[in-house]
C-alpha positions in Angstrom: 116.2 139.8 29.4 119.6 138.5 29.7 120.3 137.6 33.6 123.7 139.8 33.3 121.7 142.8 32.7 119.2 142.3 35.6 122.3 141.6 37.9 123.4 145.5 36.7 120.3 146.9 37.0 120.5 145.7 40.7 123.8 147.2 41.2 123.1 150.5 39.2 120.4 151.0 41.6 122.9 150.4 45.1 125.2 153.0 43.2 122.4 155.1 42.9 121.7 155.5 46.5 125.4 156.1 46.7 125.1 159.7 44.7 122.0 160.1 46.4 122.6 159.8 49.9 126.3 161.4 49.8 125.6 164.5 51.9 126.0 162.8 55.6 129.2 162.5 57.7 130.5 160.1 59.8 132.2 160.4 63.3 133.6 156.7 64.9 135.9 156.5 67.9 136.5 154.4 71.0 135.8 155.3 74.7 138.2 154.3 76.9 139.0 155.0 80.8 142.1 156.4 82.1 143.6 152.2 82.1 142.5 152.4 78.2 140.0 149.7 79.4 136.7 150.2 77.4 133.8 151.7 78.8 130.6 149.8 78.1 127.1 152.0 77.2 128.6 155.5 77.2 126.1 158.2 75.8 127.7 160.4 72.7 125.9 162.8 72.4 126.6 165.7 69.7 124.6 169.0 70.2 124.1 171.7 67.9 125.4 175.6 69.0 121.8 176.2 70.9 123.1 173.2 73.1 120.2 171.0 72.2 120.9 167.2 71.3 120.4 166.1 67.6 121.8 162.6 67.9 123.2 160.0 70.0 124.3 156.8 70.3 125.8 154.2 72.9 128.7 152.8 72.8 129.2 148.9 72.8 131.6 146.6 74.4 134.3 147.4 72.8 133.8 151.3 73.8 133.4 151.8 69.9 130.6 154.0 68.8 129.3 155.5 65.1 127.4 158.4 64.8 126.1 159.4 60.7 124.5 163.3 60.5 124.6 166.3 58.3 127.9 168.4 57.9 127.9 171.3 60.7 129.7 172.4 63.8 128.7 170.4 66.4 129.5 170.2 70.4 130.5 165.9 70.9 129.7 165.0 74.2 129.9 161.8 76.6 127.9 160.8 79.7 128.3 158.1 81.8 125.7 157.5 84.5 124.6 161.0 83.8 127.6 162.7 83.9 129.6 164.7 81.4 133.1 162.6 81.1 134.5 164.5 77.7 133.6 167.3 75.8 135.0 168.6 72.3 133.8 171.1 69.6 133.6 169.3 66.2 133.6 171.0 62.5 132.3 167.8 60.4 133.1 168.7 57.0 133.9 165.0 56.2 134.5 161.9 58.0 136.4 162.0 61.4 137.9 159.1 63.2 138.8 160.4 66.7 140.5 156.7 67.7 140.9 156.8 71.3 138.9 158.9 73.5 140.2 158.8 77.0 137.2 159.9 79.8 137.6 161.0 82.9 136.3 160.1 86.5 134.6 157.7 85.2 132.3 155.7 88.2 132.7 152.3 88.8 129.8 149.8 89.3 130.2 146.4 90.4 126.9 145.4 88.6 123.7 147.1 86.6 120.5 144.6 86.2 117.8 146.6 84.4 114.6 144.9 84.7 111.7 146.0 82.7 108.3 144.3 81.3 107.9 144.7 77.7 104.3 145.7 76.8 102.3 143.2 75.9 101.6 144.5 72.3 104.6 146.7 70.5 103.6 149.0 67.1 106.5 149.5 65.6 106.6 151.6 62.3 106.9 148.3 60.1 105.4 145.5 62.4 103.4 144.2 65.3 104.9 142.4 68.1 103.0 140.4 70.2 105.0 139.5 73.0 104.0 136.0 74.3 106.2 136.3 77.1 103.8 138.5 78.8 100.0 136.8 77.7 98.6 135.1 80.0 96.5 133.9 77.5 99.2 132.0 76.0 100.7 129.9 78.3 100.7 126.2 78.7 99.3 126.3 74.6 100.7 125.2 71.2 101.8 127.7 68.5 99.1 127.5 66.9 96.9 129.0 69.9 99.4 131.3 70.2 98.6 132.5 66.8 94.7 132.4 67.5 95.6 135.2 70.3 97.7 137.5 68.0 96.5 140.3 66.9 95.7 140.5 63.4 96.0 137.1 62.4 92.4 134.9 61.2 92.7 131.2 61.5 88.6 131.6 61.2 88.9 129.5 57.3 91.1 127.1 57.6 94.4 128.7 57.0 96.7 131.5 58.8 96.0 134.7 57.0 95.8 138.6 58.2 92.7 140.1 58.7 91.2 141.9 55.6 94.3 140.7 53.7 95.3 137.4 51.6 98.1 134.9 51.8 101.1 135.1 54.3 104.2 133.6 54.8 105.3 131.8 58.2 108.4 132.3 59.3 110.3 130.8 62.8 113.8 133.3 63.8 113.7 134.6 60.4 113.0 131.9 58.3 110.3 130.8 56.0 109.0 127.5 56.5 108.0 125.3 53.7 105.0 124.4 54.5 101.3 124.6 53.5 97.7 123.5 54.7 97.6 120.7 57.7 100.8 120.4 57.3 102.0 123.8 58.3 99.4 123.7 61.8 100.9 120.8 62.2 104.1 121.5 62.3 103.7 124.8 64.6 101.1 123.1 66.8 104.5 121.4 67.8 105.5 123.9 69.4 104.8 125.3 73.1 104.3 128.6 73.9 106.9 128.0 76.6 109.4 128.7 73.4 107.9 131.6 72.0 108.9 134.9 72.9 106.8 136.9 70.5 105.4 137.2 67.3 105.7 139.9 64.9 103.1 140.6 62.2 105.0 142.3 59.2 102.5 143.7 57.1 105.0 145.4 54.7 108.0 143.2 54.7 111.7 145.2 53.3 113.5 143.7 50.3 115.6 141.5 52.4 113.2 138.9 53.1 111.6 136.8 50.1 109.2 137.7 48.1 106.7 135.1 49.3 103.9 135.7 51.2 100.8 138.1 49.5 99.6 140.3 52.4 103.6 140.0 54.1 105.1 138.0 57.1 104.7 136.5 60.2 107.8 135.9 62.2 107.8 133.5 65.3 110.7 134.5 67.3 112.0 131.4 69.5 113.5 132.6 73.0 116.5 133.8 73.1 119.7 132.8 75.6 125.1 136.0 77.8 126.2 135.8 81.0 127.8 132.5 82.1 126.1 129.6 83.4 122.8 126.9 83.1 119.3 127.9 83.1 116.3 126.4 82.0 112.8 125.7 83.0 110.3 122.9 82.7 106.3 122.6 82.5 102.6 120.7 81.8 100.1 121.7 80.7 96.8 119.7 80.5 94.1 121.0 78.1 90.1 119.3 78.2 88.1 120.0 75.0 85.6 117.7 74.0 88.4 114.8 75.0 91.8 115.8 77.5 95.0 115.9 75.9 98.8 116.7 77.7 101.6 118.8 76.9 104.9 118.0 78.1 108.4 120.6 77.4 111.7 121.5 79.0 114.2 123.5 77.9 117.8 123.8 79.1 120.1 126.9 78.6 124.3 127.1 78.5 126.2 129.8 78.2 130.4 129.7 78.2 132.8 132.3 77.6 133.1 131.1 73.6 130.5 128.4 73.6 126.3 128.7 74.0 123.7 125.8 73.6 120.1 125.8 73.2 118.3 122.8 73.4 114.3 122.5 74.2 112.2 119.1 73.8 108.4 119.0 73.9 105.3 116.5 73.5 101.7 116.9 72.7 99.1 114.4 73.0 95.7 115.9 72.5 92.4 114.8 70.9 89.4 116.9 69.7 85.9 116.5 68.3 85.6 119.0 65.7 82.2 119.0 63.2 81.3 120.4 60.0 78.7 120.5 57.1 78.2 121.8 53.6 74.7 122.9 51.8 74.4 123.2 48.3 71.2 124.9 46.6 70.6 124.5 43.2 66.8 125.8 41.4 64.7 122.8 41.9 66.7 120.8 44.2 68.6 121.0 47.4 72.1 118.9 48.9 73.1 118.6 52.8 75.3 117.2 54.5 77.1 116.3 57.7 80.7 115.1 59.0 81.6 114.1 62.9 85.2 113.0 63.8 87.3 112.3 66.5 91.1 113.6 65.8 93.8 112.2 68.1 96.7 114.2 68.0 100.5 113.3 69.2 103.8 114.9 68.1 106.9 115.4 69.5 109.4 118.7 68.9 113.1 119.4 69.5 115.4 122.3 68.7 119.5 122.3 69.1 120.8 125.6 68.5 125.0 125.8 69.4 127.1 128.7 68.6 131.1 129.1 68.7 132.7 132.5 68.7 135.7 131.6 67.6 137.1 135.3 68.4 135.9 138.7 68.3 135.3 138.9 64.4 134.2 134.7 63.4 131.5 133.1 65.2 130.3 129.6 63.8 126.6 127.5 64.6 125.1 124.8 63.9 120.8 125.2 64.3 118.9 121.6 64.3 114.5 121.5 64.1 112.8 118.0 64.3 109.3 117.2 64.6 107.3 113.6 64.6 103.8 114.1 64.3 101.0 111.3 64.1 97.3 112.0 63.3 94.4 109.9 63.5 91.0 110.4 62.1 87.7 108.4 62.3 84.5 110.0 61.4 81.4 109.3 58.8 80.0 112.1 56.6 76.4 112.2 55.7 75.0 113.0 52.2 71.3 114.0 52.0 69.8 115.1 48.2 65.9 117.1 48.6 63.7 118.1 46.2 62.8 121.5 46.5 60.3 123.3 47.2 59.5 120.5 50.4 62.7 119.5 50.7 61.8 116.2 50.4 64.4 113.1 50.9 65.6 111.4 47.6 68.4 109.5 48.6 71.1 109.5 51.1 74.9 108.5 51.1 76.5 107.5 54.8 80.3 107.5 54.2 82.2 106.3 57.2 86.1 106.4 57.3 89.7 106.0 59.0 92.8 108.4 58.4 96.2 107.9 59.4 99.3 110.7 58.9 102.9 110.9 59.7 105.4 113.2 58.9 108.8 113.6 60.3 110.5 116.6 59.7 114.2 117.8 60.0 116.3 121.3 59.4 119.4 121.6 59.3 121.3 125.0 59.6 125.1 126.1 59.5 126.0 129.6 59.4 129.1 131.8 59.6 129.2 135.3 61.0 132.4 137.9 60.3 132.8 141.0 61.6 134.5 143.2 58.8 135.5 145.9 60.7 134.7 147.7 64.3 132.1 150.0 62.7 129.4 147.6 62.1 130.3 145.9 58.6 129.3 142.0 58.6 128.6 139.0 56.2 127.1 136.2 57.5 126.8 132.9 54.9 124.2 130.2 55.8 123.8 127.0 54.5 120.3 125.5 54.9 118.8 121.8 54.5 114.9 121.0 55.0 114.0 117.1 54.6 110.2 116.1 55.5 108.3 112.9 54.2 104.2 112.5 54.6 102.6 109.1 55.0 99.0 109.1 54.9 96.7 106.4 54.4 92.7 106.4 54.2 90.0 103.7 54.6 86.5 104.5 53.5 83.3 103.0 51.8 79.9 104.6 50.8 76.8 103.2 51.4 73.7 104.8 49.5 69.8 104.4 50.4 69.5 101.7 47.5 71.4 99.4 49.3 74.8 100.1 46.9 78.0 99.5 48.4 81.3 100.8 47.5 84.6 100.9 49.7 88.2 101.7 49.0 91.5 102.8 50.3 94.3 104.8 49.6 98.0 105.3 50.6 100.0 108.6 50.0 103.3 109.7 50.3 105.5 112.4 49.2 108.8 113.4 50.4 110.6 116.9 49.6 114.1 117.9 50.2 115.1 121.5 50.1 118.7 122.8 49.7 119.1 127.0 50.3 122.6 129.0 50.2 123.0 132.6 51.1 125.2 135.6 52.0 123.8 138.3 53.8 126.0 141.5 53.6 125.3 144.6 56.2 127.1 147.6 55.5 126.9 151.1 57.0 128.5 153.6 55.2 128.5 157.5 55.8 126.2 158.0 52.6 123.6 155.2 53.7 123.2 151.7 55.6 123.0 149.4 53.2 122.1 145.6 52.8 122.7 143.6 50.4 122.7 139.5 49.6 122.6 136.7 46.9 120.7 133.4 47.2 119.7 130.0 45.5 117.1 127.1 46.6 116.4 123.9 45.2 113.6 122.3 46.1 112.1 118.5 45.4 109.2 116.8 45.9 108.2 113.4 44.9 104.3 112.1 45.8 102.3 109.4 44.9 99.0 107.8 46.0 97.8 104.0 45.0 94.1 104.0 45.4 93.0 100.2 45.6 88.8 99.3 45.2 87.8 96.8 47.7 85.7 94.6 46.3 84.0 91.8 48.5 87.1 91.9 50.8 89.9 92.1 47.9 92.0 95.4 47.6 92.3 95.7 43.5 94.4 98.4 42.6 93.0 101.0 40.2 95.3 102.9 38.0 92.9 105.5 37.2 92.6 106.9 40.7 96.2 106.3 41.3 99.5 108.9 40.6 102.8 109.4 40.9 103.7 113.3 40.4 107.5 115.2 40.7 108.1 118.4 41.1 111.8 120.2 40.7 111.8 124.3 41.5 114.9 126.5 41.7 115.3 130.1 42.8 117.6 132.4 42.6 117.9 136.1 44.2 119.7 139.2 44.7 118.2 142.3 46.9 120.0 145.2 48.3 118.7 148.0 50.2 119.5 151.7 51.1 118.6 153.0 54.8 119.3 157.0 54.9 117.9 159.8 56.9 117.8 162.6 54.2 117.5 165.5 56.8 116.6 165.1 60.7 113.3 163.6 61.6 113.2 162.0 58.3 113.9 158.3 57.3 114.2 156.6 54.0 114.6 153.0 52.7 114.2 151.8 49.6 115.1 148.3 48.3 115.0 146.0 45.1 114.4 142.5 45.1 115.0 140.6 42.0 113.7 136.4 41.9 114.0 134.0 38.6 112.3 130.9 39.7 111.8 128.0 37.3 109.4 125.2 38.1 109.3 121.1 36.4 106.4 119.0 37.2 105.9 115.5 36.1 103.1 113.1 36.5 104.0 110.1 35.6 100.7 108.3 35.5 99.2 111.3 33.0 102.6 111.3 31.2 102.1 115.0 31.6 104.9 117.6 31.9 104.6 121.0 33.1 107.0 124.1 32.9 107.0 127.2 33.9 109.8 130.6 34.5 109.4 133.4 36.3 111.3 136.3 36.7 110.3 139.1 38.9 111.6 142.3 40.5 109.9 143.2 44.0 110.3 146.9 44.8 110.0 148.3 48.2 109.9 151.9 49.2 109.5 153.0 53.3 109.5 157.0 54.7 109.2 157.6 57.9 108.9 160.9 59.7 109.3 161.5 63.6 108.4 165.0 64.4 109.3 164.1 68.0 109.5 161.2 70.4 105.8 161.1 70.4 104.5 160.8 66.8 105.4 159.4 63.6 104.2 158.9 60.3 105.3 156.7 57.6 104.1 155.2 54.2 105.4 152.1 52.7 105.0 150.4 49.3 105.9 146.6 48.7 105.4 144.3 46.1 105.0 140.3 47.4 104.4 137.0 45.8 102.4 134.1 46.2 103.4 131.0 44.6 101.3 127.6 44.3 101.2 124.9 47.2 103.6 121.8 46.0 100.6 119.6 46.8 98.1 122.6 44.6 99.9 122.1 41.3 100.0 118.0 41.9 97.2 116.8 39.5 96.3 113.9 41.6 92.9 113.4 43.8 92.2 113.3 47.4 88.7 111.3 47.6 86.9 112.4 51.1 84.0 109.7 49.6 83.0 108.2 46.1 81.7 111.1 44.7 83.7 113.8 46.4 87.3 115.2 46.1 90.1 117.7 45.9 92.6 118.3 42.8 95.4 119.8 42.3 95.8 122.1 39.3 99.3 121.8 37.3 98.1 125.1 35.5 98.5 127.2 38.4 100.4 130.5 38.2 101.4 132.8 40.7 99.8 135.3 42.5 100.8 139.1 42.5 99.7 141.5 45.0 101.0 145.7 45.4 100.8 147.1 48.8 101.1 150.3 50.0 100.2 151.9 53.8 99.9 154.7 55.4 100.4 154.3 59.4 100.6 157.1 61.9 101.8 155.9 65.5 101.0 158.0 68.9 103.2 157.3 71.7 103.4 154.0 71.2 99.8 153.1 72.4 97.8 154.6 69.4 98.1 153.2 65.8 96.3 154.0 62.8 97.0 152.6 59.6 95.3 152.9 56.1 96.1 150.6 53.6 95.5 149.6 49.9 96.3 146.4 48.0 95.7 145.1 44.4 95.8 141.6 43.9 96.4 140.3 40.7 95.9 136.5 39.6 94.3 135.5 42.5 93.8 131.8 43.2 91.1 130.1 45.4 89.2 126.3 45.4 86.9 126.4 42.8 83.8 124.2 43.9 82.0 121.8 41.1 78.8 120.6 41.5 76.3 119.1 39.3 72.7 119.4 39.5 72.2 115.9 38.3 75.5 114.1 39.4 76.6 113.5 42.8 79.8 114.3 42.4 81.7 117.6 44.1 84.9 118.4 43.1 87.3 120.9 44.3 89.8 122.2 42.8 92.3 125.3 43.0 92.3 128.2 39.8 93.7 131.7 39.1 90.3 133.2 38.2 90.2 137.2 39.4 91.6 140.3 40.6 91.0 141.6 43.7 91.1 145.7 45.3 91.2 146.1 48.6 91.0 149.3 51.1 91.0 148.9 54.8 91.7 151.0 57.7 93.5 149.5 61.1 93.3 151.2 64.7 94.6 149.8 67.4 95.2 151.7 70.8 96.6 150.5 74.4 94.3 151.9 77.4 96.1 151.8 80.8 94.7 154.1 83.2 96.0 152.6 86.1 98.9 150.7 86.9 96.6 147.7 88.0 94.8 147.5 84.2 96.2 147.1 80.9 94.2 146.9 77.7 94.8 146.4 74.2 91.9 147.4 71.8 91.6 147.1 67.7 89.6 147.5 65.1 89.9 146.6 61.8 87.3 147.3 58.7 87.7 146.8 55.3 86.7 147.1 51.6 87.1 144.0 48.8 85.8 144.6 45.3 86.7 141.7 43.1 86.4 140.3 39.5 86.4 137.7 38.0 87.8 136.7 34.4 86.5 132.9 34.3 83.1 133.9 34.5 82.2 130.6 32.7 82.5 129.0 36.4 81.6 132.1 38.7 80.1 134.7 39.2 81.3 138.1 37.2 81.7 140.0 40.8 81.6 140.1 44.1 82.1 143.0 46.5 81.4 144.0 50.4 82.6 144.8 53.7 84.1 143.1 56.4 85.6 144.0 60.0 87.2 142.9 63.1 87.0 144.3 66.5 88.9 142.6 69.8 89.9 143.4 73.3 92.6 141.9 75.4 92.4 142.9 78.8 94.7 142.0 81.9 94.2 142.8 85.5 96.6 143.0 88.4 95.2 141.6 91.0 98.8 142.6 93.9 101.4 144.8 94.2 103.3 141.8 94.4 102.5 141.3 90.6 102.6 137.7 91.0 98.7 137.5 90.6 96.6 138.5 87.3 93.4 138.0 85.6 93.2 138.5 81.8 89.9 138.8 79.8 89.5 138.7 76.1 86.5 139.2 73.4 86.8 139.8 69.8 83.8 140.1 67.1 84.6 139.0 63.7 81.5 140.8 61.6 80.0 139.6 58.2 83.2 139.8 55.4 83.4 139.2 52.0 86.7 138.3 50.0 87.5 136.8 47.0 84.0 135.4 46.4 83.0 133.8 49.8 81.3 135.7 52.8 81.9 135.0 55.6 79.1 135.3 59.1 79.6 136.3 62.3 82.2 134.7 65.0 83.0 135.6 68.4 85.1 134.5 71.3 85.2 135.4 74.8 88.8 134.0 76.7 88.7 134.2 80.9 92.3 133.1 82.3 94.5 133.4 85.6 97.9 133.3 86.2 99.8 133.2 89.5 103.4 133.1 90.3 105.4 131.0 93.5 108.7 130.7 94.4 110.0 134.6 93.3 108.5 134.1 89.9 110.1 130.6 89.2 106.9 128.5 89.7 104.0 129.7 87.7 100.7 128.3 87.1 98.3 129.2 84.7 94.2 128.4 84.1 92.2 129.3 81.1 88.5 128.8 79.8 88.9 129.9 76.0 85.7 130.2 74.0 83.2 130.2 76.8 80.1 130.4 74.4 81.3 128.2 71.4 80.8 131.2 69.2 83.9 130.3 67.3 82.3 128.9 64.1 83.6 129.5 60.6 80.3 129.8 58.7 80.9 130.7 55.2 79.0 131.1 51.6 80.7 131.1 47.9 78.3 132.0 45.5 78.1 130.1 41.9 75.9 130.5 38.7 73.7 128.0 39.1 74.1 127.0 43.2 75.1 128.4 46.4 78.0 126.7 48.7 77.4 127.4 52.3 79.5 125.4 54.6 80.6 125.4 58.7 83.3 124.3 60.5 83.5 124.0 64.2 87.2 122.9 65.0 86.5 122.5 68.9 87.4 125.4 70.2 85.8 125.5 73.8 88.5 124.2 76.2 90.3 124.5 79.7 93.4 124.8 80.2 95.9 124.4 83.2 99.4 124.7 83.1 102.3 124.7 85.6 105.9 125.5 84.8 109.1 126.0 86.7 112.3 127.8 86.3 115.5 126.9 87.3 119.5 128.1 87.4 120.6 131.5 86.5 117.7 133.6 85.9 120.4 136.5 84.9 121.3 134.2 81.6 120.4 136.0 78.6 120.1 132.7 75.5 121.3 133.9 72.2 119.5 132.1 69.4 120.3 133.0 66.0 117.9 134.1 63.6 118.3 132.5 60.0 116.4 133.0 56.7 115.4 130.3 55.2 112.0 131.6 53.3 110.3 128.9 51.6 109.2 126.3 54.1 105.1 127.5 54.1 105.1 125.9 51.2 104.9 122.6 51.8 
């Protein structure tokens, strides 16, 4: 298919929603005072003959307001401070512009500061928000904690996924981030919680946001910064786990009449014990073994974000990321090989080692915003650059129970540069709000690793272990989408996504080229019915995407000893997953939500092991299809003003199949759920004084074709506040019981893989931070998509 005639299926689709959303008129004016000054946050209201309100809106600084309903006689109304300023009858046969609409004895107020706590935990009709702000739990933490305390997110195996669901993308204000693995907890354990105003889990992400990400998004929202004037607050927090670690940040706030800045700096020094182990179970004989590390952790994390309104219509920024990050790893694995049925000792393999990462990366972000007109029109253009190099390199030697000796070590590198363009176009129209844009990435990444044999002191290089791999992908997209309420009390969008995507890789050592193109259309349909202000009920279909890891389709080796590693697979295709829930929402505090996926493609590690080799060897493959069917509840509890509690409950359904059953098994199918609590008590009236207490259950779950056991948490913390709020400090025992341990089994053929993780989890913490200047500044920091950082 020619690209011309996908671009005009696109476009026959927006003119679509044109003839079908054409029954809806549109009233626009200005509110003005008896000066013609503009009056700020005026209530139209227009009433039908009974006198009972059908819609309203606010006006905004300008005075200007928009109201879009059915064609009918209608009563317009404004209030100000509750009362009635103008009154008219209105026959809307078509659209009506009423220009200036001069109020009277209209009340004058020097100054209106509305102060309200947002609820910890928000259920909108499309997302989660977890509001950070207002967990007590997640103060004085990294990003990655922060994530551990959402709800609905599992870090429990070693990546960031939603419960009962597969892949996600990661997003920060909007946009993805391109990166993958360690790399990715790297880069978000960067940042403080101090930064983070909340997260929002979108399970059923709208056609304006890429296609990445199986099971949807998760969006970290940075905080935000308009009245004139400095702010900004500072803080420490000190964390002890098996070893202490520190946590330095500051971030200072400006605010000018045309002119805002944003700039935050934070450290993290930390160090952690974590331990795992692996048992593999063949007939007759019977594999174990062990690994103990220490993992010292530093990295440091700033953020610039400046914006210039350079009048009422053009407004100009410039958003800057950088992180430095070091990691250093000494540990020893064990290898033990049995005969069954006494489990006898054969042999036995000690594998000590040292490993030492850096990565710096940079972002760099320029956008332009234009007002097209006064009713809400807009086009905003960004231009994005991502740069981010890896250094890694790796000592280790194997020692076997024969007395042979082996050692070796390894440098890698890879370095990845990624250049996005995009124009975002909102329009509102009478017949439908609709959004539309056009965008294109290119993305490079060039790797290699020199693996060297030492032999009695002497580093000889060996080609065979050795690569050099690059990798070129380009994307280009166009989406629109159509919002419209078809009558009262119901909602509509729909939206297309179309993606061609065209992937290179090269390895240079193999002399092997790969090539692949994709092209893809990702449909998204969302209804929503409100009854009344109380209920709501929706259903929302979504088609996402989950493309290959750069470092998945690279063919070379990562050796954890001589007989073990991990290989990347150039064959690897993307994933494909349909979505569809069904969510009914009760005042807010109840939510139930029934969903349905079908995976398609699926890709996982694919574990080798020989009976008679020692070798294992891991390595990623598209090898089944996956249903799922799961059921959400979540509910908020506050029967007094003193208690707040958030309580969920997630269960689940996973039948999958496999179509490589040459190297699994033919099936695999089962259960899982998730249950949690987050409680806070206020402990004054004062409300400077709270206690929060968490638990959550994760129960036996099978996916793909691993199950996973039984893990648990229970979280104690205080906080208390000094100083009218502007000193707080906050203490925190997370884990009490250590029963945070990812113990999981994939199932084979021949042998049985069971293996457990235990990352450290049991910790204190103890933070103290202090706010300072204008506590009435509001920051502005501009969200921009850049959706394909979670890749790297």
């Amino acid at each position: 298919m020619k690209m011309t005639l996908k671009i005009s299926i696109l476009f026959t689709g927006l003119f679509l929603c044109n003839f079908l959303f054409s029954q809806q008129f549109q009233i626009t004016g200005k509110i003005v005072d008896e000066k013609n000054h503009p009056i700020e946050f005026a209530e139209i209201l227009l009433l039908n003959q009974d006198s009972v309100a059908v819609k309203s809106e606010l006006s905004n600084a300008a005075g200007i307001f928009s109201i879009r309903t059915a064609n009918s006689n209608y009563i317009l109304q404004v209030k100000h401070l509750k009362d009635i300023i103008y009154s008219r009858n209105v026959n809307l046969e078509s659209n009506i512009n009423l220009g200036n609409v001069k109020a009277g004895n209209v009340k004058e107020i020097k100054e209106v500061v509305i102060q309200g706590k947002k609820k910890l935990i928000e259920r909108k009709v499309d997302r989660l928000i977890f509001n950070v702000e207002n967990s007590i739990i997640s103060q004085g933490v990294n990003g990655i904690e922060v994530l551990q305390n959402t709800p609905k997110i599992d870090l429990s195996r070693g990546g960031i996924q939603l419960i009962g669901k597969s892949s996600v993308g990661i997003m920060v204000n909007g946009r993805l981030l391109n990166l993958t693995g360690a790399d990715m907890e790297n880069y978000i354990k960067s940042m403080r919680s101090d930064n983070i105003a909340r997260i929002e889990v979108i399970t059923n992400p709208p056609a304006k946001y890429d296609a990445e990400g199986n099971s949807g998004l998760i969006n970290i929202v940075l905080k935000k910064n308009a009245n004139l004037g400095w702010k900004g607050n500072t803080s420490l927090s000190y964390t002890q786990r098996s070893y202490a670690g520190i946590a330095p940040s500051a971030n200072l706030y400006y605010t000018g009449k045309k002119l805002s800045v944003a700039f935050s700096l934070s450290g993290n020094a930390e160090a952690k014990s974590p331990t795992s182990g692996r048992e593999i179970e063949f007939s007759s004989t019977y594999r174990k073994s062990s690994e103990q590390k220490k993992e010292n952790y530093t990295g440091v994390n700033s953020n610039m974000n400046i914006n210039y309104s350079i009048n009422e219509k053009n407004d100009i920024g410039l958003i800057y990321n950088g992180s430095f990050i070091k990691n250093d790893q000494k540990g020893n694995i064990m290898n033990y090989f049995m005969s069954k049925p006494l489990n006898q000792l054969d042999s036995l393999q000690h594998s000590p080692y040292k490993n030492v990462t850096k990565y710096n990366y940079h972002s760099l972000s320029t956008y332009y915003d234009l007002k097209l007109d006064t009713l809400g029109k807009k086009m905003s253009v960004y231009f994005n650059y991502l740069g981010k190099n890896n250094r890694s390199d790796r000592d280790f030697s194997t020692t076997t129970s024969s007395g042979l000796n082996n050692a070796a070590l390894y440098g890698s590198k890879a370095d990845y540069s990624i250049y996005s363009g995009n124009a975002d176009f909102t329009l509102p129209y009478e017949f439908a709000d609709i959004e539309a844009g056009v965008k294109y990435t290119s993305i490079t990444n060039n790797s290699d690793i020199s693996y060297f044999n030492v032999i009695n002191g002497a580093s000889i290089f060996n080609p065979s272990k050795s690569n050099e791999f690059n990798y070129k992908e380009n994307i280009f997209a166009l989406y629109f989408s159509a919002t419209k309420e078809i009558v009262e009390k119901w909602e509509v969008q729909i939206g297309l996504r179309y993606e061609n995507a065209s992937t290179r890789g090269y390895s240079k050592t193999l002399n092997q080229t790969q090539h692949n193109k994709f092209d893809n259309f990702f449909p998204s349909v969302f209804v929503t019915y409100t009854p009344n202000k109380n209920n709501s009920f929706s259903i929302a279909y979504s088609k996402r995407i989950d493309r290959p890891g750069f470092y998945e389709v690279n063919p070379f080796r990562i050796y954890t000893d001589f007989y073990s590693y991990d290989s990347g697979n150039p064959n690897l295709i993307p994933s494909n997953t349909h979505n569809i829930e069904l969510s009914y929402l009760y005042k807010n505090n109840l939510s139930v939500t029934l969903y349905g996926s079908r995976l398609a493609q699926g890709k996982d590690y694919i574990t080798t092991v020989s009976d008679n080799s020692n070798s294992t060897i891991s390595q990623p493959m598209n090898f089944y299809n996956q249903n799922t069917l799961g059921l959400d509840i979540s509910y908020t509890y506050k029967p007094y003003k003193w208690f707040n509690s958030y309580n969920s409950l997630s269960g689940y359904y996973n039948d999958s199949k496999s179509y490589m059953e040459q190297l699994t098994i033919p099936s695999f199918s089962g259960y899982g759920a998730f249950v949690s609590t987050k409680n806070t008590f206020t402990l004054n009236d004062k409300k400077t004084s709270f206690l929060v207490l968490n638990f959550f259950q994760n129960l036996p779950t099978k996916e793909g074709f691993v199950k996973s056991f039984n893990r648990a948490s229970l979280d104690l913390g205080l906080r208390l506040m000094f100083l009218d709020k502007s000193l707080q400090v906050n203490a925190l025992i997370s884990d009490i019981f250590a029963q945070n341990r990812n113990k999981n089994t994939e199932y084979y053929p021949t042998y049985n893989y069971f293996s457990t993780i235990y990352n450290d989890m049991r910790s204190f913490n103890l933070s103290i931070s202090y706010s300072f200047g204008n506590k009435k500044i509001k920051t502005t920091n501009k969200k921009i998509e850049n959706l394909e950082q979670s890749r790297l």
